[in-house]
Legacy VTK file of the C-alpha trace (Angstrom):
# vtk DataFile Version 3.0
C-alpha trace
ASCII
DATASET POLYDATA
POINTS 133 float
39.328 18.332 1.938
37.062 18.941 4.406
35.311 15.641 4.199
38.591 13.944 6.030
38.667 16.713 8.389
35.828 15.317 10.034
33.131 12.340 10.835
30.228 15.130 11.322
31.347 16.829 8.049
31.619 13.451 5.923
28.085 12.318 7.292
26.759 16.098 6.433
28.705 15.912 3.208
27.186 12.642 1.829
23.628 13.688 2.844
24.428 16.668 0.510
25.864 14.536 -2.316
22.743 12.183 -2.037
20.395 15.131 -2.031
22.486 17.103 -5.175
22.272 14.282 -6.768
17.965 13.562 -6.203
17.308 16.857 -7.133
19.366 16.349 -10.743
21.749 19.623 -9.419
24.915 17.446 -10.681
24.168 18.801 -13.893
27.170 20.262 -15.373
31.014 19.514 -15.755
31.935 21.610 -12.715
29.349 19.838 -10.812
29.992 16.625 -12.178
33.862 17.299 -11.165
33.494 18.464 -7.574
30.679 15.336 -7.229
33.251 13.113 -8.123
35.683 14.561 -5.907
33.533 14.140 -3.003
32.405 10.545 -4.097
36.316 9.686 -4.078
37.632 10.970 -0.849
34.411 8.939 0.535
34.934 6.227 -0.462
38.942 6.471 -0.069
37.832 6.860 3.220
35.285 4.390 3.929
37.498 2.547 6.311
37.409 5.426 8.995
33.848 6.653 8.574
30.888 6.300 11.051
27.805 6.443 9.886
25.848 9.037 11.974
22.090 8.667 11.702
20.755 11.837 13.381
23.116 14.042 11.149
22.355 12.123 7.449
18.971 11.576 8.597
18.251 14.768 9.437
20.476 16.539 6.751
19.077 15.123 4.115
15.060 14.756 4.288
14.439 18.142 5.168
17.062 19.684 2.710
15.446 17.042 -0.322
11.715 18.161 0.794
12.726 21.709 0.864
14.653 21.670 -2.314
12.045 19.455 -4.180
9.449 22.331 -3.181
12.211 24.756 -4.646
12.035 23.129 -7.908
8.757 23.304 -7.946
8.557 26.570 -7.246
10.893 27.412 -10.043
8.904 25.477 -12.386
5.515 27.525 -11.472
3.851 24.068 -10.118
4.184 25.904 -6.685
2.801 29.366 -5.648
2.496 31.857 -2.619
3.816 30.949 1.119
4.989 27.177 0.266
6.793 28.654 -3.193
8.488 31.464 -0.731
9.423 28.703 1.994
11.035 26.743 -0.796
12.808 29.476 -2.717
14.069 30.546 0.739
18.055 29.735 1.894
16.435 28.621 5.466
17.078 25.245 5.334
20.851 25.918 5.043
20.639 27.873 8.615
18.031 26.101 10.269
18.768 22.630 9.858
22.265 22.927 11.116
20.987 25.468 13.772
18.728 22.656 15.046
21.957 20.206 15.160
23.892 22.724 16.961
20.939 22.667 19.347
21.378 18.848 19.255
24.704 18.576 19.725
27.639 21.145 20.089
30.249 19.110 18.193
28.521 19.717 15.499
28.921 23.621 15.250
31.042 22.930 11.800
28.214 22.206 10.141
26.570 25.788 10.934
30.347 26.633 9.785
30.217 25.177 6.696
26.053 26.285 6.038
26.842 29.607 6.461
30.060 30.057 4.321
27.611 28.208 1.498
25.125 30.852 1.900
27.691 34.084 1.940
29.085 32.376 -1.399
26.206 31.691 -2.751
24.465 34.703 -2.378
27.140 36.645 -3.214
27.764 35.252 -6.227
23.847 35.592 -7.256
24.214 39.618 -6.236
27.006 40.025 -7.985
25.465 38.141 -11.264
22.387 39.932 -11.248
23.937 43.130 -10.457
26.095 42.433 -14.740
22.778 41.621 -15.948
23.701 37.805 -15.831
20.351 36.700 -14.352
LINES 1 134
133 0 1 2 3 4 5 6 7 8 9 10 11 12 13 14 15 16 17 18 19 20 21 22 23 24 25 26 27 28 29 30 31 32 33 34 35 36 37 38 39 40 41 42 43 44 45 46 47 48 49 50 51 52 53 54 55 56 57 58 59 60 61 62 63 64 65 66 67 68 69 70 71 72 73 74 75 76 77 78 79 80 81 82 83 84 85 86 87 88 89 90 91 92 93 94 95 96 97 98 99 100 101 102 103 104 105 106 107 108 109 110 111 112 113 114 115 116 117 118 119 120 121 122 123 124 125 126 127 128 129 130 131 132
């Protein structure tokens, strides 16, 4: 579980889990399940956690605005340059870029951003490419 491997990670993890969780993206059993998960080993581990401001904080505005403009997007409410900016992946490289920037130790998160991304997109290729999307 990467969540106990580190304080950085857990504060990135439950900026996530808040911002999954605005946006409605908990919304199916796999999601629920790995949700849970994540809720668990946090709070298992509440005892040892630090709460990081600057990483939460900065994790999870940006990512919420960003996705929020996504879903938008996706709905059609959205169109042209700010549709684009939200449908984009940036936020996943540039928000941890700029805490790499901030801070060194924090180079997992970029770690942990990009492996997201290459699964992610990936995945989405590899759909579309069956005719599954």
């Amino acid at each position: 579980m990467m969540i106990l491997s580190s304080n950085v990670l857990a504060n990135f993890f439950i900026a996530m889990l808040i911002h999954w969780t605005l946006r409605y993206r908990i919304d199916s059993l796999e999601h629920g399940f790995a949700g849970a998960i994540m809720f668990t080993v946090f709070v298992l581990n509440l005892a040892v956690f630090t709460f990081n401001p600057l990483i939460f904080w900065t994790v999870l505005i940006p990512f919420s605005i960003f996705g929020m403009i996504n879903d938008a997007a996706d709905r059609k409410q959205v169109k042209g340059f700010i549709a684009e900016l939200g449908e984009s992946q940036a936020t996943y490289f540039i928000i941890p870029l700029i805490l790499l920037i901030i801070n060194i130790n924090y180079w997992i998160i970029l770690v942990v951003s990009m492996g997201h991304i290459l699964s992610y997109e990936t995945t989405k290729y590899f759909f579309k490419k069956k005719g599954y999307h």
